[in-house]
N, C-alpha and C positions, 0 to 999 in steps of 0.2 A: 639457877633453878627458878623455874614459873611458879608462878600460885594461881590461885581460882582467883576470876572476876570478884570483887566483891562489891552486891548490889547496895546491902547496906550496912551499916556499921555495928549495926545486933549480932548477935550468934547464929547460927545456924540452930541450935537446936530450941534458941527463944522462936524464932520464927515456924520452924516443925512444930510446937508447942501450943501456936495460935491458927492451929487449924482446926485441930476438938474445940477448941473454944469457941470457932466462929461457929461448927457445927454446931454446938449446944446452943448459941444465942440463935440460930436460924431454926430450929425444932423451939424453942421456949417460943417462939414469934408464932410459930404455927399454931403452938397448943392455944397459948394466951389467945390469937383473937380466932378460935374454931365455937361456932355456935353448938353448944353441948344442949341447948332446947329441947331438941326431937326426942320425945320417948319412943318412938315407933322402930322396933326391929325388920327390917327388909330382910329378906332371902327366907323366911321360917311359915312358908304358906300352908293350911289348912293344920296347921299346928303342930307343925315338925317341928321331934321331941329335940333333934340334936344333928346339927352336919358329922361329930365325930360319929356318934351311932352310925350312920346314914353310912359314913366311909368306913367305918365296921364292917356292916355288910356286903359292900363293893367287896373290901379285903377276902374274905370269907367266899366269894362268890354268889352271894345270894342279893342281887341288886334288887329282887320283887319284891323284899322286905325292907328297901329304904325308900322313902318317902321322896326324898329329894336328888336331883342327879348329881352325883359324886366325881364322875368319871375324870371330869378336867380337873379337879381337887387331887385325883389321886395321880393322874399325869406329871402334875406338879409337884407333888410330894415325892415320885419317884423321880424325878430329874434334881431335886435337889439332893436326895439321898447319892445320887451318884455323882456329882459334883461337890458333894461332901467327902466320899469315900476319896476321890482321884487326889484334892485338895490332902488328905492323909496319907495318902501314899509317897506324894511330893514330898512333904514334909518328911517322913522315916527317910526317905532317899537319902533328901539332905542330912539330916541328922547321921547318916551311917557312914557317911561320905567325908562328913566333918572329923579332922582327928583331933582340932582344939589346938593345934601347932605342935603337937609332940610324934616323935619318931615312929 
């Protein structure tokens, strides 16, 4: 009987294990040196109350009462809602599919 290559003499699942880690040390590197200085909000011109508001009214149909244009906001909010949805459906599949090893 074969076995897997083994690269190194750790576990497999120490090595799965130290891959959230390396993310967390790679995102803590980010925050630590991100210059947090600037007060100044970008995208809220002539004193737009709110992007949610704004895409409120996109939803609603009424764009002449947002201040700001939403449209690509809302593009992207529906493309992830349905690659959210598909992502769930995968999932029940599997899940219905699974007997767990019993008869």
């Amino acid at each position: 009987m074969t076995t897997r290559p083994e690269l190194f003499d750790m576990d497999r699942r120490v090595l799965l294990g130290l891959i959230p880690l390396g993310l967390f040390v790679f995102f803590t590197a980010i925050v630590l040196t991100t210059d947090f200085s600037t007060t100044t909000i970008a995208g809220f011109p002539n004193g737009g109350l709110s992007i949610v508001e704004d895409m409120g009214y996109s939803f609603i149909g009424a764009p002449g009462l947002a201040e700001l244009p939403t449209e690509n906001f809302l593009v992207a909010l529906v493309l992830i809602a349905i690659m959210l949805d598909a992502a769930l459906d995968g999932a029940l599949m599997l899940a219905k599919r699974d007997d767990g090893g019993e008869n």
